[in-house]
Phi, psi and omega in degrees: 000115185293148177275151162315032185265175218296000165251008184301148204098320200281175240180111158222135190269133191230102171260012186244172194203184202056227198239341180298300168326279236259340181281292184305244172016301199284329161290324157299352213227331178285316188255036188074001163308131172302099174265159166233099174272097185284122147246172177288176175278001201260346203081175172291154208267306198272035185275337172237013197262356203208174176268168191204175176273353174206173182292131194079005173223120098300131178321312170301311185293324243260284192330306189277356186236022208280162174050045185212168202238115188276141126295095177274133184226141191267068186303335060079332199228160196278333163295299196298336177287304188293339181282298231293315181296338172292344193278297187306341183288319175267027188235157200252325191203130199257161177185121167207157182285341233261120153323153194298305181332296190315294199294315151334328200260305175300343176090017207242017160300182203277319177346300212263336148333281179282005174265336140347256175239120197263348172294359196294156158242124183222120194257108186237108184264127159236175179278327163219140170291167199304322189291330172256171181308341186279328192343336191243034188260174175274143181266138179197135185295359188270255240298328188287338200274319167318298208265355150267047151089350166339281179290321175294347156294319170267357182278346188255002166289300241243338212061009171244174147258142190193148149255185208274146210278036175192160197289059206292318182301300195266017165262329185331287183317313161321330178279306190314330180262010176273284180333304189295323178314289163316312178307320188264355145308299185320309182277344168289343187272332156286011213221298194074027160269118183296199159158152200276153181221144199239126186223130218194122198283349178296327197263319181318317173282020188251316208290309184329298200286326195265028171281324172236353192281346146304303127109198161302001206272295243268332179263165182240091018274149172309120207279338194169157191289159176301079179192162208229103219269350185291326205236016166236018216258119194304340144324326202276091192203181187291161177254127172270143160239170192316335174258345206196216168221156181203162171242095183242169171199115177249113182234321155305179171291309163348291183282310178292009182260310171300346172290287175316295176297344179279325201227354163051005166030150140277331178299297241264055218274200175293328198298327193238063169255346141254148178337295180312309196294289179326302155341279192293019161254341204325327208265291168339270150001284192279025148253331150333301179275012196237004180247307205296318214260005163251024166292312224205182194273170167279334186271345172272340154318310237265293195282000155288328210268342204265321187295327186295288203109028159282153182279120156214158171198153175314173160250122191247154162241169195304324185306324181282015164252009157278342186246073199250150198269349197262331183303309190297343191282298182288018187013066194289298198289119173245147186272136177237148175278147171214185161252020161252030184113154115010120176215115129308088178234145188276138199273152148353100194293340179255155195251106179272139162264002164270313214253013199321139198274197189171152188262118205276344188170193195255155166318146194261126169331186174272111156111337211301328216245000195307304190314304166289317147307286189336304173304350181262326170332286189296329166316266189309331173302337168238042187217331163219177219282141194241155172256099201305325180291340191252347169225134173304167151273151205289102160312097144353315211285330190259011166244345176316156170327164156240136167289078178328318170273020181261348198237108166321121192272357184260000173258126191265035154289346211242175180257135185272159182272352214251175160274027188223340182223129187199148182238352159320000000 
C-alpha cells in the first residue's frame, strides 16, 4: 500500500535502468507514486555493478529502486509488447532511457504512446539531445562530466585534469527530469493535456556549469572568460589545523570583520576590507587563511567561527554521515525490512506538512511484481472495453518472474533500458 504522500494516485510505467532515470522514478516513489519498474530478463544493469546482500540487490540499484514494483517483459515478444500497452493505457507517466531510435524500433515513441493515453506525461531522459548531431552517441556521467567542462574546471582548482568524486551528471539530470516531470503534471492537472518531455544529460549540465561559471562569457562582446575565478582559486580547499581539517568561508564583510577582530590576523589590513578587494584577491586570501587556521585545533576553530556566525563544519567521510547527531535528530535515516535483510536509507530530503513523502518499501527482486501486476491487467481488461487491434491479449508465461540469480547480467538477449547499452 503506497503512502499519502504529495503523488499519491500517479501511476508511473518506469522503462529506464542505471541511474539518471531510475533516480527521477525513485524520488517519485519516495512522494508516493506507483512507480512500475520494466525490466529485461537480464535486469536493470546496475543491479550487479556494486555489493549487495544477494546476487541482484546491489547497493546502487537497491537505493535508486527503493519503493517500486519489478516487471519483467520481454519487449522482443509480441506478449511483452502487449502487457507493456496495457501498462500505459493506465498511466500517468511514462519515462525511459532508451535512445530515440531505440525507443521508435520498439514501437513505445511518444505517437504511439499518446495514441495509448493521450493524457500521459511521457518522459525521455538522453544523453544528448534529439536536435543535435551527437544525439545517437552513448552517454556515461565520465564523459558528460568531460564534455560540460568539468574535469577543465578542476584542473584549474587542483592543477590535474579530473572528476568530481560522484556521478554529479547523471543525478543533476535525474532531478532535472523529476522536475520537467512534475511541471508537465502540473499542467495536465489544470489543463488535461497530457504532453511530451525531453530532458537530456549533455545539456542539463551546460546549463548546471554555466549558472556561475558563465560569467563574463555570457555578454556580448565578452567581458571575460567563462569561468567564476573564486571557486577555481587553488588555494580554495579545507584548512589544515593543528589537529585536523576544517571548512570555513569568511566571506561578507559581516563575517570578515567579526574574523579580523576576533583572531587580530598581522595580513589583515585595509587592503583586503571589503568584498570586492578580496574578491579581485582570492587565491591570496585563502592562503593567507590557511596559515592562519593552523594557529589552533580544529574544535577550537569550530567554536570561534560558529559564536561570529562564520560558516564553518568538521571535514567528514561518507561513513560518518550514517551516525551523524544532527541526520540523526531530524530522522533523515529511515530503516526498511526487505527480504534480503535490514536496508538503511537516507529518507527524502524534502519536508511536507500535509503529504509527507516517506520511503514506501525496499527496491524490489527481479521480477518479484510480475505476476501480481499482470493479474491486475487481466482484472481491468474485463471490467472496460479493450481495442483488440491495439493491445493483444497478456502470455502470463512470457512475462513470469526471473530468478535473478540465474541470470547474467552480461546477456544481450533481451533489450537493455538504459542509456548507454541498448540491442534495440
Amino acid at each position: 500500500m503506497k503512502h499519502p504522500g504529495p503523488l499519491s494516485g500517479v501511476r508511473v510505467v518506469d522503462l529506464t535502468a542505471m541511474v539518471m532515470g531510475p533516480y527521477c522514478t525513485q524520488i517519485m516513489a519516495d512522494m508516493g507514486a506507483d512507480v512500475v519498474k520494466i525490466e529485461p530478463p537480464a535486469g536493470d544493469n546496475t543491479r550487479y555493478i556494486s555489493v549487495g546482500p544477494e546476487p541482484g540487490m546491489g547497493g546502487v540499484f537497491v537505493n535508486v529502486n527503493r519503493g517500486k514494483r519489478s516487471v519483467v517483459l520481454d519487449l522482443r515478444s509480441d506478449e511483452g509488447v502487449a502487457a507493456l500497452r496495457e501498462l500505459i493505457a493506465d498511466a500517468d507517466v511514462f519515462v525511459h532511457s532508451m535512445r530515440a531510435t531505440a525507443i521508435a524500433h520498439l514501437g513505445f515513441g511518444y505517437d504511439e504512446v499518446a495514441a495509448l493515453n493521450p493524457s500521459i506525461v511521457y518522459t525521455n531522459c538522453y544523453g544528448y539531445g534529439r536536435g543535435g548531431p551527437d544525439s545517437n552517441l552513448t552517454a556515461y556521467d565520465d564523459t558528460i562530466q568531460a564534455e560540460c567542462g568539468l574535469p577543465s574546471v578542476q584542473e584549474q582548482l587542483t592543477g590535474e585534469s579530473g572528476y568530481v568524486g560522484t556521478i554529479i551528471a547523471d543525478k543533476v539530470a535525474g532531478l532535472t527530469a523529476l522536475y520537467a516531470t512534475i511541471m508537465a503534471l502540473f499542467h495536465r492537472e489544470r489543463t488535461g493535456e497530457g504532453q511530451e518531455v525531453e530532458v537530456a544529460m549533455f545539456e542539463t549540465m551546460a546549463a548546471f556549469m554555466l549558472v556561475e561559471h558563465g560569467n563574463g562569457a555570457m555578454f556580448t562582446p565578452p567581458l571575460g572568460p567563462a569561468v567564476y575565478p573564486r571557486v577555481v582559486a587553488p588555494n580554495r580547499k579545507p584548512y589544515r589545523t593543528k589537529d585536523g581539517r576544517i571548512a570555513a568561508l569568511v566571506y561578507n564583510d559581516k563575517q570578515w570583520s567579526a574574523f579580523v577582530d576576533a583572531v587580530k590576523p598581522p595580513w589583515a589590513g585595509e587592503h583586503f576590507a571589503t568584498l570586492a578587494q578580496r574578491a579581485a584577491r582570492i587565491d591570496e586570501v585563502y592562503r593567507l587563511l590557511g596559515d592562519t587556521f593552523l594557529e589552533r585545533t580544529t574544535q577550537e576553530w569550530l567554536d570561534l567561527l560558529r559564536s561570529h556566525d562564520i560558516p564553518a563544519a568538521p571535514v567528514r567521510t561518507l561513513d560518518e554521515l550514517f551516525e551523524n547527531p544532527h541526520l540523526e535528530e531530524v530522522g533523515f535515516f529511515e530503516e526498511v525490512e526487505s527480504p534480503y535483510g535490514t536496508v538503511r536509507f537516507p529518507g527524502p530530503p524534502a519536508w511536507f506538512s500535509r503529504t509527507p513523502g516517506r520511503i514506501s518499501g525496499p527496491a524490489p527482486r527481479l521480477g518479484a511484481d510480475t505476476d501480481e501486476i499482470i493479474d491486475d491487467l487481466r482484472v481491468a481488461a474485463a471490467v472496460r472495453p479493450v481495442d483488440a487491434a491495439a493491445v493483444r491479449p497478456v502470455d502470463a508465461a512470457a512475462v513470469r518472474p526471473v530468478d535473478a540469480a540465474a541470470v547474467r547480467h552480461e546477456d544481450t538477449a533481451a533489450v537493455r533500458f538504459d542509456n548507454i547499452e541498448r540491442d534495440a
